[in-house]
Backbone as CSV, one residue per row, in Angstrom:
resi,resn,N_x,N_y,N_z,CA_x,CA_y,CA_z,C_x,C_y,C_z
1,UNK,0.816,-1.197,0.000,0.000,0.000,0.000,0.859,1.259,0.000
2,UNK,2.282,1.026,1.046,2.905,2.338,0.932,3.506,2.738,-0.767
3,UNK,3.582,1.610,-1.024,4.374,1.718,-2.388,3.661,2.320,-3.689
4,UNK,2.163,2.075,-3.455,1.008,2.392,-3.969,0.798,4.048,-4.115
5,UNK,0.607,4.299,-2.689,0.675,5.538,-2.274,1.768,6.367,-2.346
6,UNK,2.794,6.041,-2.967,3.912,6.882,-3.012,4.676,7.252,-4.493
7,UNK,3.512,5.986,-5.124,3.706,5.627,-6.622,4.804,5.415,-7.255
8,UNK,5.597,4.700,-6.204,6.740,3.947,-6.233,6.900,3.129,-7.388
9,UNK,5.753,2.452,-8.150,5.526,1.544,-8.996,6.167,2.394,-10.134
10,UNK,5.715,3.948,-9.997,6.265,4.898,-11.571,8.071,4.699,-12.106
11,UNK,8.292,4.448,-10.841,10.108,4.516,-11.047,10.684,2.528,-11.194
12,UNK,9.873,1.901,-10.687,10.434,0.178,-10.318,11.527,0.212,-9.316
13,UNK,11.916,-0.853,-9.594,13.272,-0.777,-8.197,13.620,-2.275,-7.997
14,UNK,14.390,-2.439,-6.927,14.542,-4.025,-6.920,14.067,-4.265,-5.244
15,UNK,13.282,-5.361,-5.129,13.156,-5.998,-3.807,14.042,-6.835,-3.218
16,UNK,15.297,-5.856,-2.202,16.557,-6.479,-1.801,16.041,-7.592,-1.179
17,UNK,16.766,-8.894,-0.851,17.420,-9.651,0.172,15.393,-10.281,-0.103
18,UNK,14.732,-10.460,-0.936,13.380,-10.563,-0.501,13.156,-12.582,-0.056
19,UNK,12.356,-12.569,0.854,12.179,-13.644,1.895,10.873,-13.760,1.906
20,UNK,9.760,-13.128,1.276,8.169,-13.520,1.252,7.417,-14.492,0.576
21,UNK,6.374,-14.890,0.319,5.980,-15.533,-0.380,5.930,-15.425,-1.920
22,UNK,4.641,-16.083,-2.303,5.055,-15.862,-3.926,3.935,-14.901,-4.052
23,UNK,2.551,-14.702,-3.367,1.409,-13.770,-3.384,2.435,-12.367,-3.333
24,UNK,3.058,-12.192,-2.405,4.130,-11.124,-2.394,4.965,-10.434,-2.790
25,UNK,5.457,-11.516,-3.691,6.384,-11.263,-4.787,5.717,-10.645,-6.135
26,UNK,4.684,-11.677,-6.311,3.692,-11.242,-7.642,3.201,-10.035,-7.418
27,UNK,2.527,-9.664,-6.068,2.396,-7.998,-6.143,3.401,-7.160,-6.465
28,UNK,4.672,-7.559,-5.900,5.738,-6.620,-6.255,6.059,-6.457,-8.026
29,UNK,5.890,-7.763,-8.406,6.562,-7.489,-9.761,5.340,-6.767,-10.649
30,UNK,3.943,-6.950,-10.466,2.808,-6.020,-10.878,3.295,-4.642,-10.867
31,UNK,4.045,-4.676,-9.811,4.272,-3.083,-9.189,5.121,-2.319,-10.234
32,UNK,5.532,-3.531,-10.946,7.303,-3.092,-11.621,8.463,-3.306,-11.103
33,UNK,8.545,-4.034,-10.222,9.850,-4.336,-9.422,10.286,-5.579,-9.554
34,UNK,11.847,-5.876,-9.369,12.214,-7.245,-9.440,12.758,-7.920,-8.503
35,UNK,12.814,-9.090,-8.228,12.554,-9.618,-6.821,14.396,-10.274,-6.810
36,UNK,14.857,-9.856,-5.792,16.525,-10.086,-6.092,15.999,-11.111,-4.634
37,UNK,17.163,-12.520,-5.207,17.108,-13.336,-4.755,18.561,-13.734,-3.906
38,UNK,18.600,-14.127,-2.610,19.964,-13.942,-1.500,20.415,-15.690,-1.599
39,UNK,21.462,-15.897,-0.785,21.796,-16.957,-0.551,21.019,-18.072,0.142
40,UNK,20.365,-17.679,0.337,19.515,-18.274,1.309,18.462,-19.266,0.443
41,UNK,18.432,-19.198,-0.732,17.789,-20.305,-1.733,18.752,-21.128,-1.565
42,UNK,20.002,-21.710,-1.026,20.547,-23.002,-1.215,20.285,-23.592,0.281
43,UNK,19.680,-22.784,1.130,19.131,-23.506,2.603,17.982,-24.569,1.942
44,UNK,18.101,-26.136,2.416,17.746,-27.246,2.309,15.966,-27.279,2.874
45,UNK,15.721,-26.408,3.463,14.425,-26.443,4.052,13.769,-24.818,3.620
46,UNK,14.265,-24.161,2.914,13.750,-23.061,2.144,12.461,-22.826,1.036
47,UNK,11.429,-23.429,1.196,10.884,-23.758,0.550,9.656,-22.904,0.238
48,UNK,9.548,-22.132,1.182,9.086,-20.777,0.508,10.221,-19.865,-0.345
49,UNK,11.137,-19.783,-0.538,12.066,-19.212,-1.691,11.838,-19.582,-3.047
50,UNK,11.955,-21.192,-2.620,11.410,-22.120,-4.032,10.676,-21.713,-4.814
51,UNK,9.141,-21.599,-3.754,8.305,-21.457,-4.361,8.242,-20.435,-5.174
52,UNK,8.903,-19.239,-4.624,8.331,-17.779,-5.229,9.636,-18.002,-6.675
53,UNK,11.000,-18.847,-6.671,11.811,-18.772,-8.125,10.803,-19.548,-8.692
54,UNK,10.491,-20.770,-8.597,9.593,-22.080,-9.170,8.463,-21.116,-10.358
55,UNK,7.156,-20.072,-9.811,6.641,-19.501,-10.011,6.619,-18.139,-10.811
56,UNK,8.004,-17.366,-10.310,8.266,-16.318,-10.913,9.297,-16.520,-12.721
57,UNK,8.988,-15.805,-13.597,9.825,-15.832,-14.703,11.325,-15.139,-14.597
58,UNK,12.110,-15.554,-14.816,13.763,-15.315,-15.157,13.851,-14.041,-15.347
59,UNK,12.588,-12.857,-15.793,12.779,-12.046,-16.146,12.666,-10.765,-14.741
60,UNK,11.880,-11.739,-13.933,11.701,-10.957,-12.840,12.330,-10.944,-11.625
61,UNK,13.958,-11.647,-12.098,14.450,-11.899,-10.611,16.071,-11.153,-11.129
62,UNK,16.586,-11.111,-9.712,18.021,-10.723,-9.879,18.438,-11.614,-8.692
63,UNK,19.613,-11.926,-8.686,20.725,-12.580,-8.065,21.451,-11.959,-6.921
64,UNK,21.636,-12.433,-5.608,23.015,-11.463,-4.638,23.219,-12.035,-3.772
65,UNK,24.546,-11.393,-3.241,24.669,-12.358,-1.890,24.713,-11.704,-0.911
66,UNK,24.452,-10.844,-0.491,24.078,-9.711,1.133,25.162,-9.772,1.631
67,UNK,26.621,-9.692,1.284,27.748,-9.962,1.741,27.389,-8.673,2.873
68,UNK,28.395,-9.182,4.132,28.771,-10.512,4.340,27.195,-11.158,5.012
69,UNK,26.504,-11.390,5.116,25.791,-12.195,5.334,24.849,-12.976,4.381
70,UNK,24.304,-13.991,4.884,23.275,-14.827,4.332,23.853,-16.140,3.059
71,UNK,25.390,-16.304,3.287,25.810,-17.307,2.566,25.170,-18.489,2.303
72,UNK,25.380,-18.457,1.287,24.951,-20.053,0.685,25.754,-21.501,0.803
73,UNK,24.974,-21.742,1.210,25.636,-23.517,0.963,26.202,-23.839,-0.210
74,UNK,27.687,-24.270,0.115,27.837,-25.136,0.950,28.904,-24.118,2.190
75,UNK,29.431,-22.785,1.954,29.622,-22.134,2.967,28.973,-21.246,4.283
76,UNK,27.868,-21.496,4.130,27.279,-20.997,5.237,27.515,-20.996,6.484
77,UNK,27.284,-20.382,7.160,27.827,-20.027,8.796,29.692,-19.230,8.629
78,UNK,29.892,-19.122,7.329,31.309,-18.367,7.306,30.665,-16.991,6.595
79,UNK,31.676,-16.166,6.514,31.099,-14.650,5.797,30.959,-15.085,4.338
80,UNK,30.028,-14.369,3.830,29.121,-14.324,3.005,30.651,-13.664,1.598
81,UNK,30.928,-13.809,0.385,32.045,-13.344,-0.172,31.267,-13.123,-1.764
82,UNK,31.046,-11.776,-2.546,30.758,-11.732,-3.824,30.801,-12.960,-4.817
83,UNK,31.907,-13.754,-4.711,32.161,-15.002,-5.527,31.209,-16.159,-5.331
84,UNK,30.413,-15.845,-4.161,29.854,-17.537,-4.078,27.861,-17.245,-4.622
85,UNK,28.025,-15.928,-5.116,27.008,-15.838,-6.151,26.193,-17.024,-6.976
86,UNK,27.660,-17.435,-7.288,27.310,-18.502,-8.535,26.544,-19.512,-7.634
87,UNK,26.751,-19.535,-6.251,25.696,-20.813,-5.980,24.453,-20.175,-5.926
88,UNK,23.746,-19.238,-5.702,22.715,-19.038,-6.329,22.080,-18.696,-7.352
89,UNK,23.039,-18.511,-8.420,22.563,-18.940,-9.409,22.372,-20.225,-9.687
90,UNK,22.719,-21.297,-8.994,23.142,-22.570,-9.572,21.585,-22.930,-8.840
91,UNK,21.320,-22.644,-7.961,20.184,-22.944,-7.049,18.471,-22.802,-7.810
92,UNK,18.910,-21.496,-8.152,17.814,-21.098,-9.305,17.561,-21.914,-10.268
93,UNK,19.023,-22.263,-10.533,18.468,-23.066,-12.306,17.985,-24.620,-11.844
94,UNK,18.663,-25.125,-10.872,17.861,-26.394,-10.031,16.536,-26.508,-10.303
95,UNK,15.849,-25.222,-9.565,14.760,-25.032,-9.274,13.533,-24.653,-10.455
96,UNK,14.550,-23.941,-11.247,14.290,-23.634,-13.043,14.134,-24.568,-13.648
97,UNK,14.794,-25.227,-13.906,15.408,-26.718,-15.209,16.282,-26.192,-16.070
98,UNK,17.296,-25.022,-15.230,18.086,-24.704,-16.716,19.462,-24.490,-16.008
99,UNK,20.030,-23.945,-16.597,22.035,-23.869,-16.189,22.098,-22.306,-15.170
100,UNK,23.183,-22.570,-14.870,23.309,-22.067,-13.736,23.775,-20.528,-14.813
101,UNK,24.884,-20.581,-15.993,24.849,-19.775,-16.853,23.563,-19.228,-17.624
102,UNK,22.557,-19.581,-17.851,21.282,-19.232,-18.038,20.851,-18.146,-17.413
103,UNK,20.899,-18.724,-15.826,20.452,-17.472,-15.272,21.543,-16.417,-15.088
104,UNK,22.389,-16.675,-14.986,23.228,-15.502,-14.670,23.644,-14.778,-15.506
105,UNK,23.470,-15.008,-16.726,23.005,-13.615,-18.223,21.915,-13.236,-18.277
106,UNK,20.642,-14.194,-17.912,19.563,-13.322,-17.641,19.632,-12.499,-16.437
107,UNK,20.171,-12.543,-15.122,19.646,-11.826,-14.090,20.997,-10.605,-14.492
108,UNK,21.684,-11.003,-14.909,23.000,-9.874,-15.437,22.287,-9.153,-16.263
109,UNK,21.609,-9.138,-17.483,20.508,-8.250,-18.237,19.247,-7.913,-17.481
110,UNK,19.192,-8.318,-16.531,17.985,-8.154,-15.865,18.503,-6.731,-14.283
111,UNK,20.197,-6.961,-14.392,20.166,-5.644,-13.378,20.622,-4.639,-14.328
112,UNK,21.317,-4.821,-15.598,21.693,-3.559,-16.225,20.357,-2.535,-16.267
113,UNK,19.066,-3.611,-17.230,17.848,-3.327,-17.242,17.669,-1.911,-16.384
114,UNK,18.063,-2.616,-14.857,17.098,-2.134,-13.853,18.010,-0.495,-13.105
115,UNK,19.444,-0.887,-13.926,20.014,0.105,-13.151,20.082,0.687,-14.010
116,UNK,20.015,0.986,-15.983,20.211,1.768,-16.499,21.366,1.484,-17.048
117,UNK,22.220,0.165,-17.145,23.204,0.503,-17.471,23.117,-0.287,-19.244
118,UNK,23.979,0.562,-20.402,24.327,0.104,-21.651,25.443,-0.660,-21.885
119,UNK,24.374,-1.356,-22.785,25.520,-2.781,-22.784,27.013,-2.502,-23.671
């Protein structure tokens, strides 16, 4: 509603570190926003994460790792390091049916997209 009311939707944006469902997510991306996805999709009992990559299209997600926190397996419980990205990408495409390179040119075109930047 705040986002509504602030017409936040006019500009888009990305939904950091997002942890909600998929009803949640789908409002957001209605909104214009894209749902950036943390390390925390390679936690084994994560299954609301699942759901909302499972559901959402490639086009509506971005990739990160909240350094230092929220590492992915198989380093978790150590600091969180830019490089171990690739396991969530790898997590995604699990969850996708596609390569772990798949997503990570789409969510790579999917933040230039979002930040403005030319290829």
């Amino acid at each position: 509603e705040i986002i509504k009311g602030e017409q936040g939707y006019r500009y888009g944006g990305i939904i950091h570190c997002f942890s909600g469902d998929y009803r949640l997510a789908a409002t957001y991306v209605d909104l214009g926003f894209m749902i950036s996805i943390p390390g925390t999709i390679t936690f084994r009992n994560n299954q609301l994460q699942a759901e909302v990559v499972k559901h959402l299209s490639l086009d509506d997600l971005l990739i990160e790792t909240d350094c230092p926190y929220l590492t992915p397996v198989p380093y978790r419980g150590k600091r969180n390091e830019p490089l171990y990205v690739k396991y969530v990408a790898e997590a995604i495409g699990k969850i996708k049916g596609v390569s772990a390179e798949v997503v990570a040119k789409k969510t790579c075109q999917n933040a230039r997209q979002v930040f403005g930047i030319k290829d």
